[in-house]
C-alpha positions in Angstrom: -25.9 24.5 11.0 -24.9 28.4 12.2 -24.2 30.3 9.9 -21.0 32.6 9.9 -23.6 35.5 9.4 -25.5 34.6 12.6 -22.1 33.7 14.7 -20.3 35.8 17.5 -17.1 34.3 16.5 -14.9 35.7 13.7 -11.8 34.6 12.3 -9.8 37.5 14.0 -11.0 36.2 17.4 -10.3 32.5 16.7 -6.7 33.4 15.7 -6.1 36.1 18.4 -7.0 32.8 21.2 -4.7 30.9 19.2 -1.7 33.4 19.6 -1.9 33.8 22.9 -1.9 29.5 23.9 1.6 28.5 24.6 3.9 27.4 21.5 3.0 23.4 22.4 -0.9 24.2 22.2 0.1 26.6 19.2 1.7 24.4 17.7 -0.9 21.7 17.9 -4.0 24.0 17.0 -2.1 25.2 13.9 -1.5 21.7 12.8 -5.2 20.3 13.4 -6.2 23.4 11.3 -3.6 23.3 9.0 -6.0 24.0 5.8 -6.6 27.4 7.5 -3.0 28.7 9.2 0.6 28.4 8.9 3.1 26.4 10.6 6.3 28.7 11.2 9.4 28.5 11.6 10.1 29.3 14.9 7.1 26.3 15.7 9.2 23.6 12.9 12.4 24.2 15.5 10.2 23.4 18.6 9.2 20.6 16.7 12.2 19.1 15.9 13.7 19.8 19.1 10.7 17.9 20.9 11.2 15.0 18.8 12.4 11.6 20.7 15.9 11.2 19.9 16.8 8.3 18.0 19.7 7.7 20.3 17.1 7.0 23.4 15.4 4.2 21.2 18.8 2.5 20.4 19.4 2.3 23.7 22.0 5.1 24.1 21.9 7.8 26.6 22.4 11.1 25.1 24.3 13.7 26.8 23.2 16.9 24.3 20.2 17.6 21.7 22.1 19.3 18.7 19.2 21.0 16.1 20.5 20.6 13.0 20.2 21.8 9.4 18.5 18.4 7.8 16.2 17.8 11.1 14.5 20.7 10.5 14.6 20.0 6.7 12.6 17.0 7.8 10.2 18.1 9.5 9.5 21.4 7.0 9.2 19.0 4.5 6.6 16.7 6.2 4.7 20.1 7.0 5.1 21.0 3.1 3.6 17.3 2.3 0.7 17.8 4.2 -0.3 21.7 3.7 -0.3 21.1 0.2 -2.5 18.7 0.2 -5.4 20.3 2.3 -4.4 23.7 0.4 -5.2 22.1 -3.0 -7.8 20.3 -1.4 -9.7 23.0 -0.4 -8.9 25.6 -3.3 -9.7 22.5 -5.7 -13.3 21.8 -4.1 -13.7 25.8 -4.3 -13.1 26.2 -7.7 -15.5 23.4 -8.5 -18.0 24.9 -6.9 -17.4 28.6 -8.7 -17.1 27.0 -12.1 -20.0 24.7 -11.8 -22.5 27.8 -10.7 -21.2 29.3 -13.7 -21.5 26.6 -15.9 -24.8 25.9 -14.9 -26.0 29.6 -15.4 -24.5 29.5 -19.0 -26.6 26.7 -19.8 -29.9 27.2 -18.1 -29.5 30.8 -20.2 -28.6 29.2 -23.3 -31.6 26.9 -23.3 -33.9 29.9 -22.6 -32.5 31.6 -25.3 -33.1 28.6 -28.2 -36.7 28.3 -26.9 -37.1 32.2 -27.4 -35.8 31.7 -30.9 -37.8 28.9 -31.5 -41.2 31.0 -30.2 -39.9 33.9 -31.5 -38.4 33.5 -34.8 -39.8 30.3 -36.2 -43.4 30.4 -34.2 -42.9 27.1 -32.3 -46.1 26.7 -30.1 -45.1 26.8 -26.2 -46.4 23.5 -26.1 -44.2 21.9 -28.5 -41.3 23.8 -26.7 -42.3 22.5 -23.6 -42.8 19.0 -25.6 -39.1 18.7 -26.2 -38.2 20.4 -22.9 -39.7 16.8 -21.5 -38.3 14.8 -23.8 -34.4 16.6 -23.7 -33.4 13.8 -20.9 -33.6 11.0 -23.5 -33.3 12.7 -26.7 -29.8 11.4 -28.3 -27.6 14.5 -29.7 -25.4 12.6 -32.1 -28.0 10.7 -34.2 -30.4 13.3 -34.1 -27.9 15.6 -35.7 -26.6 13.1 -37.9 -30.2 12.5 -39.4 -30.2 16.1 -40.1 -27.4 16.7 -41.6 -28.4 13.3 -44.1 -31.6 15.3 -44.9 -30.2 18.4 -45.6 -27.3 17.0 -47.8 -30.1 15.1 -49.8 -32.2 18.4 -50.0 -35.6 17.3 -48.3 -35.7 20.3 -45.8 -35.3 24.0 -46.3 -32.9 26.1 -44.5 -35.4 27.2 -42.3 -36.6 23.9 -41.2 -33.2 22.8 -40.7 -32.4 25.7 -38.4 -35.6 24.9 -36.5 -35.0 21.5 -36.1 -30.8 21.9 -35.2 -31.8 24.8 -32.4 -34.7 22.1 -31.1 -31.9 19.9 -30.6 -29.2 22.6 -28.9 -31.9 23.7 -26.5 -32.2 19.5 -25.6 -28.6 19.3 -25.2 -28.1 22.2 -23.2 -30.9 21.3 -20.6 -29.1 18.0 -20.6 -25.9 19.3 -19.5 -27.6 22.0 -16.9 -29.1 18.9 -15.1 -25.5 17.6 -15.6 -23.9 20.7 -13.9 -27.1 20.6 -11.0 -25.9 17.2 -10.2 -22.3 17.5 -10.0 -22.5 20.8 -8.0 -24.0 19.0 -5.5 -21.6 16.9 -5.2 -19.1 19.2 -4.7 -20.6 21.0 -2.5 -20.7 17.9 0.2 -16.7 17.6 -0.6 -16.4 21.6 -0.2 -18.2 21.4 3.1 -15.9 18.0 3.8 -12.7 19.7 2.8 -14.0 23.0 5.2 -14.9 20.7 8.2 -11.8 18.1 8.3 -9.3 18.4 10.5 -5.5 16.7 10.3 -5.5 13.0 11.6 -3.7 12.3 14.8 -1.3 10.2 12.7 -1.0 12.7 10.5 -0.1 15.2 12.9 2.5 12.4 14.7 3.9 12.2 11.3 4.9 15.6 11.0 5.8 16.1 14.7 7.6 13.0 15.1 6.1 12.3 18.6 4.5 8.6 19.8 0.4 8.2 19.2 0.1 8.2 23.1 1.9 11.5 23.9 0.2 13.2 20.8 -3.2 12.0 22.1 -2.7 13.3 25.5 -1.4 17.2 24.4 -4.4 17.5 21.6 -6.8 16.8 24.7 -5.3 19.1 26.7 -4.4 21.9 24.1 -7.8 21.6 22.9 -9.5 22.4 26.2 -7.4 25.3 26.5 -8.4 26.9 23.5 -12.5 26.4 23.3 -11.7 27.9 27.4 -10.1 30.7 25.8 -12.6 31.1 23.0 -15.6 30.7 25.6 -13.9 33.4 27.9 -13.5 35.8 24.4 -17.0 35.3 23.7 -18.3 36.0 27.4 -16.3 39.4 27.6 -18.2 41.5 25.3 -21.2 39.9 27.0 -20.7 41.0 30.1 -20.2 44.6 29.1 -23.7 44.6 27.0 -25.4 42.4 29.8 -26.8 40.2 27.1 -26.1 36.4 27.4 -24.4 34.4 24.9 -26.0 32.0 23.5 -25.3 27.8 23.7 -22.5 27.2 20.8 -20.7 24.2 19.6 -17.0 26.1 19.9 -15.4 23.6 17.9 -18.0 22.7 15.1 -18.4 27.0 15.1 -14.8 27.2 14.4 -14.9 25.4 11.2 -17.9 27.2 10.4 -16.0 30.3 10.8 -12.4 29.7 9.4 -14.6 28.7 6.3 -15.6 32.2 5.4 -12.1 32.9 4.9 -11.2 33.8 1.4 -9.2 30.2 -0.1 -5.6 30.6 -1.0 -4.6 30.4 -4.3 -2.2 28.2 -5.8 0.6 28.8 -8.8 0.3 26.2 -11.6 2.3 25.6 -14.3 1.0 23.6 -17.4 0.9 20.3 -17.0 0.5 19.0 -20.5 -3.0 18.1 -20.6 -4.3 18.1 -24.1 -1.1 17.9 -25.3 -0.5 21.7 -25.8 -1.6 25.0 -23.7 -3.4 25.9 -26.9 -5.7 23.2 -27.6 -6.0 23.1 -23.8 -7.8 26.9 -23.6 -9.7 26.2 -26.8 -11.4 23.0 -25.3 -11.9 25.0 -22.2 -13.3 27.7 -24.4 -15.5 24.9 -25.7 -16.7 23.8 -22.4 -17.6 27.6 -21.4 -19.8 27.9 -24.4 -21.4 24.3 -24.1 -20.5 23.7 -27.5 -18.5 20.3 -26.7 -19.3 16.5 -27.0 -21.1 15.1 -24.6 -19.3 11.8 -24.6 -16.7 13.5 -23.9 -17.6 16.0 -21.3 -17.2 13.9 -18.3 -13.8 12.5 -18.8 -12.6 15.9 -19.6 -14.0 16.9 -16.6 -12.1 14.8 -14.3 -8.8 14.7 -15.9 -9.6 18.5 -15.5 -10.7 18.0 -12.2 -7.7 15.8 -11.6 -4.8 18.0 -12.6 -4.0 15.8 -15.6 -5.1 12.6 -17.8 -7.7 10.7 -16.3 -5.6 7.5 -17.4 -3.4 8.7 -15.1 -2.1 7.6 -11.6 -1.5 10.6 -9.7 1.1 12.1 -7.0 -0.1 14.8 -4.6 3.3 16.7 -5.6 2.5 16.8 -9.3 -0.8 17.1 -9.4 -2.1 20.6 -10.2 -5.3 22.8 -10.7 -4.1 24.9 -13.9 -7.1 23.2 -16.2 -9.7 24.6 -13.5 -7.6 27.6 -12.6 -8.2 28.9 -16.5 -11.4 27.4 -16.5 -12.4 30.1 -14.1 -11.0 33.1 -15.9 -12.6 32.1 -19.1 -16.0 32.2 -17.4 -15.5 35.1 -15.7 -15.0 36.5 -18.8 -17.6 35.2 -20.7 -20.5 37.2 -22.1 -24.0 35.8 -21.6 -25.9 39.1 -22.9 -29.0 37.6 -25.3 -27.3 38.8 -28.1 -23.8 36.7 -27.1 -26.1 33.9 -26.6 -28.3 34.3 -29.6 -25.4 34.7 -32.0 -23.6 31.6 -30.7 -26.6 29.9 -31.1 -27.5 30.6 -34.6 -24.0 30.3 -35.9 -24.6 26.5 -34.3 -27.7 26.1 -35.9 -26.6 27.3 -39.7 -26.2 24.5 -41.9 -23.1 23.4 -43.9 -23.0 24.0 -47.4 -24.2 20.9 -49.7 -21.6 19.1 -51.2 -22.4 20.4 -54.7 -21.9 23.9 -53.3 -18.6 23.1 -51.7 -17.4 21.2 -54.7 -17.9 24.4 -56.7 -16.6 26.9 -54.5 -13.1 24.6 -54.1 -13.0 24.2 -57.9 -10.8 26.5 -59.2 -9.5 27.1 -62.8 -5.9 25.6 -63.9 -3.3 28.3 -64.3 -0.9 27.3 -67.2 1.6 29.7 -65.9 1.8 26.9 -63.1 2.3 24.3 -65.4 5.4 25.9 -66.9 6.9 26.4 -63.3 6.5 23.0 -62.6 8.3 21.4 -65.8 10.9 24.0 -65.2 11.5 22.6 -61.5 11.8 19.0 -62.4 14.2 20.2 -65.5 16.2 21.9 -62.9 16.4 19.2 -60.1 15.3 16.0 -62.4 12.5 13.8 -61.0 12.5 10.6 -59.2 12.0 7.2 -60.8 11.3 4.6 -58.4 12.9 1.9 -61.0 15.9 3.9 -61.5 19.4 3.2 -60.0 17.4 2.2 -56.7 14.7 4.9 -56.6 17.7 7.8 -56.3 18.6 10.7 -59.0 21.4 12.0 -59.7 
């Protein structure tokens, strides 16, 4: 594939050829490359004026074409439908990709970080580091933690060895998510690069437009050819003035290329009521920034992320939204991977809960008599309720 970096296109010159086609062929490249430009307004009323009128299909001659107010409601709206959904495609396959990168560097620097501790701090040897670096794709977080935590309530390991062991099992689970993160950023790469490279459908464009399949097909053959000659005769200008030659292009597959480089438009979103509150929304994002939350449920919190809302959801292009990912983006943009960030985090993960005994002294506090008094003096004051008592009332 050419790259942008390597092409003799440029957006400015792909939108400059567009301009100057006549409003029809306007019209028609601004629709097939909707994700990139705007429709306006002077094009919607071209539109709806070019429209069949309904009075022709019913049989009725009509003497005059009035434009009015709700046809050109119509077809604004149909053009709304449809830009919002390639908008949000694209943005949403873009942030994806941003917030994956950064994911992925969070982790891969977070599991570097436990095995430094781990060489560093409790003298692993590198080749039991790089022991349960192999084993980190089948190691199981939950009971491995859960067998620690027994062995430490029942006082067979020292601090130190429990620390060991719990920043052994961190670095496992934060290779396992990396790998994770490699995965899915693959993935959403190909749907970037799909979201980049598709065009509108012919009957999507006929939907908007309101024209039949056969006339559409006709006018996007011939608007087309008009605008890869007016692109070829751009490119061949500066060519001739140089002398040089340009070289063999793809016009059409280069414009995608191109238009791609462009910066993606973003969206406003409003909360959508995932998690229940905003609140317990940014502190599970804040979670997933850190790598700090479960992986069992990681994934679906991913795609009901992903998704603009519960995954056990059915969802409308018109109320679906990317405010999860949106903040999602500004938390990791924000977040500080410095080796002592990471080291800190990590050892506040690995520090073991006090034993029961411990807590049950540190909650135990002395009765206040003082307290006592207050209380008798209350339920003198307001009485207390007997459940076998004039029907559980007082009075």
């Amino acid at each position: 594939m050419v790259t942008a970096t390597t092409s003799p296109l440029t957006p400015g010159m792909i939108e400059s050829v567009i301009n100057a086609l006549p409003i029809q062929a306007r019209i028609m490249l601004h629709l097939i490359l909707l994700q990139h430009f705007d429709v306006t307004d002077e094009e919607i009323n071209y539109m709806t004026m070019d429209r069949p009128d309904p009075r022709c299909v019913a049989g009725t001659k009509p003497t005059y074409n009035i434009l009015t107010q709700e046809a050109i409601k119509a077809v604004r709206d149909k053009r709304d439908q449809y830009l919002r959904h390639v908008r949000l495609k694209r943005e949403r396959t873009w942030l994806q990709c941003e917030c994956l990168k950064n994911l992925l560097q969070g982790r891969v620097a977070m599991a570097d970080r436990a095995a430094h501790l781990l060489a560093t701090r409790y003298n692993l040897a590198t080749d039991a580091i790089d022991s349960l670096k192999a084993e980190a794709r089948t190691a199981l977080y939950k009971p491995a933690v859960r067998a620690l935590d027994q062995r430490w309530e029942a006082g067979e390991i020292s601090t130190e060895d429990y620390q060991q062991q719990r920043l052994a099992i961190e670095m496992q689970a934060q290779l396992r998510l990396a790998e994770r993160y490699r995965k899915r950023l693959d993935l959403a790469e190909r749907e970037r690069h799909t979201a980049d490279y598709s065009s509108l459908q012919d009957h999507e464009i006929a939907h908007i437009w309101g024209i039949p399949a056969g006339s559409l097909a006709a006018r996007k053959v011939k608007h087309m050819t008009l605008f890869l000659q007016g692109l070829q005769a751009a490119l061949q200008e500066p060519a001739r003035t140089s002398g040089s030659s340009v070289p063999p292009l793809d016009l059409w597959k280069e414009t995608f290329t191109v238009l791609a480089t462009r910066p993606v438009e973003r969206s406003r979103s409003t909360y959508d009521g995932l998690e229940q509150t905003e609140a317990n929304l940014i502190e599970r994002l804040t979670l997933l920034a850190w790598g700090g939350i479960g992986e069992d449920v990681e994934t679906k919190f991913w795609l009901s992320m992903v998704q603009g809302g519960s995954s056990n959801a059915v969802h409308s292009e018109v109320t679906r939204n990317l405010f999860g990912i949106q903040r999602l983006a500004a938390i990791l943009g924000d977040l500080d991977l410095s080796p002592e960030s990471l080291d800190q985090v990590l050892l506040a993960r690995a520090t073991p809960k006090p034993r029961d005994e411990q807590v049950e002294l540190l909650e135990k506090k002395p009765t206040d008599p003082t307290n006592d008094m207050r209380e008798h003096v209350l339920k003198s004051m307001f009485g207390e309720q007997h459940p076998d008592l004039y029907g559980g009332g007082k009075w």
